[in-house]
C-alpha positions as CSV (number, residue, x, y, z in Angstrom):
1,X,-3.9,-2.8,-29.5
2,X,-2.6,0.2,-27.4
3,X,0.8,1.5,-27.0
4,X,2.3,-1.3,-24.0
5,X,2.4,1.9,-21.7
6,X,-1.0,2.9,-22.2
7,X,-2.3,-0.7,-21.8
8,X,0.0,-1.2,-18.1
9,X,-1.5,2.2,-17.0
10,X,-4.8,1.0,-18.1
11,X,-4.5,-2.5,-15.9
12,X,-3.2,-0.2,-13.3
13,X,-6.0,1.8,-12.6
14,X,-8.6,-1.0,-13.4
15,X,-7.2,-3.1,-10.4
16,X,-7.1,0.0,-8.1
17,X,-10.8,0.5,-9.1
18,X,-11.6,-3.1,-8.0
19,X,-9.2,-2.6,-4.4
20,X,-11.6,0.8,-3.9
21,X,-15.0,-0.6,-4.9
22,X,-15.0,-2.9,-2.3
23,X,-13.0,-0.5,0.6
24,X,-13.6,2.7,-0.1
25,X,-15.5,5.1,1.7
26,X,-17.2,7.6,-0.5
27,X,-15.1,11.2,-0.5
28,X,-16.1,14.0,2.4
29,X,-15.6,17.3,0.7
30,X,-12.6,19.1,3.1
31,X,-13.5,21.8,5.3
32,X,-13.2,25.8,4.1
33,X,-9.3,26.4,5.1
34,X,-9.4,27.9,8.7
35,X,-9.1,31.9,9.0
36,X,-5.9,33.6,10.3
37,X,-8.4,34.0,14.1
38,X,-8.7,30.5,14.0
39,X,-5.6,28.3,13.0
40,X,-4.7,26.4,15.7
41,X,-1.5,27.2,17.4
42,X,1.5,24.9,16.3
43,X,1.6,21.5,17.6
44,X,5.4,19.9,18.4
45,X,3.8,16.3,17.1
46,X,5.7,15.8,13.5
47,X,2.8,13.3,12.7
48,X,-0.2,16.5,13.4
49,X,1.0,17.6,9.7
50,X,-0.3,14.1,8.4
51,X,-3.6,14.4,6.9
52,X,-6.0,12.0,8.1
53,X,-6.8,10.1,4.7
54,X,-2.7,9.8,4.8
55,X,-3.3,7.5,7.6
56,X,-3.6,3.3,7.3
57,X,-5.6,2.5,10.6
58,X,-4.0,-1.3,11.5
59,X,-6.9,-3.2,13.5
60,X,-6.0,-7.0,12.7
61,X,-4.1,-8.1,10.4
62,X,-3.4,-5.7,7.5
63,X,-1.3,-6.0,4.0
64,X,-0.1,-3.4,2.4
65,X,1.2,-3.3,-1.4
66,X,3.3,-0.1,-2.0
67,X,4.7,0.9,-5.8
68,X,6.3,3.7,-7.1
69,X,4.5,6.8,-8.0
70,X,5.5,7.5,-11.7
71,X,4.2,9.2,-14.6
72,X,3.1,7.7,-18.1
73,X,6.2,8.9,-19.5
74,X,8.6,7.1,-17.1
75,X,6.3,3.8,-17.9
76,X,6.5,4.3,-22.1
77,X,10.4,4.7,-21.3
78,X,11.2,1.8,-19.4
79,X,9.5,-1.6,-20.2
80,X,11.0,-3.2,-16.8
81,X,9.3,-0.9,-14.8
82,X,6.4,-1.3,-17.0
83,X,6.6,-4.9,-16.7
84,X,6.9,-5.1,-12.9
85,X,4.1,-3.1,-12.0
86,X,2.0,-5.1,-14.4
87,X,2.8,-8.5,-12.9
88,X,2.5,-6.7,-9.3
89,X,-1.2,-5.5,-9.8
90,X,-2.1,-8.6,-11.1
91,X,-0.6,-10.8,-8.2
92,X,-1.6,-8.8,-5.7
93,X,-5.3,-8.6,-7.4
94,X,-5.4,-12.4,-7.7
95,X,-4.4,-12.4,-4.2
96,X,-6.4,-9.7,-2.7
97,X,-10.0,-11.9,-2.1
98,X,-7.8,-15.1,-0.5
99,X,-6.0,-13.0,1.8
100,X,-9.1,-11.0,3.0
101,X,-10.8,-14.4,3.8
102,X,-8.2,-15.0,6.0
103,X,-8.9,-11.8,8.0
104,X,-6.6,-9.3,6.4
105,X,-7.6,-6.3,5.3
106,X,-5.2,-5.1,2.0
107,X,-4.0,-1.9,1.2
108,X,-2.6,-0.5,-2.2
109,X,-0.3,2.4,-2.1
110,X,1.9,4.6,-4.1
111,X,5.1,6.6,-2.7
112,X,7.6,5.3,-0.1
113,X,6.3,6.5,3.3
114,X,3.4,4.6,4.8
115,X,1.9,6.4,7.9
116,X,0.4,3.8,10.2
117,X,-1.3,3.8,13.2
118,X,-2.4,1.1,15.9
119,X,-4.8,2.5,19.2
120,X,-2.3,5.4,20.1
121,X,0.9,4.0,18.4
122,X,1.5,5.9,15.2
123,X,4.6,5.7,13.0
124,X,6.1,6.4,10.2
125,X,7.6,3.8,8.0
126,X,10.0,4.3,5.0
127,X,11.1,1.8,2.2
128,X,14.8,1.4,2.1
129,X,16.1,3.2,-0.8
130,X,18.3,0.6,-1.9
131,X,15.5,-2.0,-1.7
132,X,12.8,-3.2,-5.0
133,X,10.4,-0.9,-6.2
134,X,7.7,-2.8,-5.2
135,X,6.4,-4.8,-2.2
136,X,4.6,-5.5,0.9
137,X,4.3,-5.2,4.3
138,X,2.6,-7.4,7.0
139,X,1.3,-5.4,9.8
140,X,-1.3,-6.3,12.9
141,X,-2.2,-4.4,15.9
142,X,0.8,-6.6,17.9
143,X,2.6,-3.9,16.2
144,X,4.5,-6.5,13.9
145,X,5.9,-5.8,11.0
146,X,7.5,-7.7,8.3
147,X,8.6,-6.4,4.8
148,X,8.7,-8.3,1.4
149,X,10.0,-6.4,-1.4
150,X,9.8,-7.4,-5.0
151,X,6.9,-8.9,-6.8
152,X,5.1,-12.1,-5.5
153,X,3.0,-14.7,-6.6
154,X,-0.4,-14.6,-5.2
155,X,0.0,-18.1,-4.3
156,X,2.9,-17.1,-2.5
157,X,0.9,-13.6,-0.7
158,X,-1.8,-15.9,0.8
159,X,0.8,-18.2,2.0
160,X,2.8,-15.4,3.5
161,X,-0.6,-13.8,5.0
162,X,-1.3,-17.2,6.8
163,X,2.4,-17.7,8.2
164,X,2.2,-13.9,9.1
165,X,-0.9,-14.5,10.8
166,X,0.0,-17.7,12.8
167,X,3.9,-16.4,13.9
168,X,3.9,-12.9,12.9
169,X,6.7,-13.4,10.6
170,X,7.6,-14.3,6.8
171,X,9.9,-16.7,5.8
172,X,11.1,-15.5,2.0
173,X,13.0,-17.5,-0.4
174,X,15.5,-15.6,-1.8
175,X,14.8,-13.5,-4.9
């Protein structure tokens, strides 16, 4: 049996296969870097940095799971962090076809800055530092947005999803 960090890293990437499979586009190679004649002139818009795969694209109602990016060795050193991403890639996987039947379309993310955009609205949105590793966020066009941090049931996700849907918020039991 592999080493427990191997095996979460393993799980890891087999559920983000599964999320890409069915949403992914295929890759467009990037253009040759422009020439000093033809860089465009500075633009004062902090968000024209921001490449365009960076971008989540909110049309209806959208979940989006975001984890820490870590390396292999921070995994094999602690078994909590190990453990929770484990449990969150599986909830979230359970979850994923339930919540997309109920109009959604799901995201997966690592890092702490989402970049979203609705029609012209675009924004930047940062986990709290002091909040869990791990979590979701709720978004639709309305340009609602609710937070759930920590890992979730998937029973628990569609529920969410539904309330989020009907009243654009998320009642949480404390955690």
């Amino acid at each position: 049996m592999p080493h427990s960090g191997v095996r979460i890293q393993l799980l890891i990437a087999a559920f983000l296969l599964t999320l890409c499979i069915g949403a992914c586009e295929p890759a467009v190679p990037n253009p040759a870097p422009p020439t000093p004649a033809t860089q465009p002139a500075p633009v004062a818009d902090a968000f024209a940095t921001v490449p365009d795969s960076a971008w989540i694209t909110i049309t209806g109602p959208t979940l989006i799971g975001f984890y820490p990016l870590v390396s292999n060795e921070q995994i094999e050193k602690d078994e909590g962090l190990a453990t929770v991403l484990d449990d969150f890639s599986f909830h979230l996987g359970t979850a994923q076809d339930s919540v997309r039947a109920a109009g959604f379309t799901v995201h997966l993310l690592g890092g702490d800055t989402l970049w979203l955009r609705t029609g012209t609205d675009r924004s930047r949105v940062v986990r709290d530092r002091d909040s869990s590793t791990v979590g979701y966020l709720f978004a639709d066009t309305l340009l609602r947005r609710v937070f759930v941090y920590g890992v979730r049931g998937g029973i628990d996700l569609v529920a969410y999803a539904h309330e989020f849907k009907r009243t654009g918020t998320v009642k949480q039991e404390s955690r």
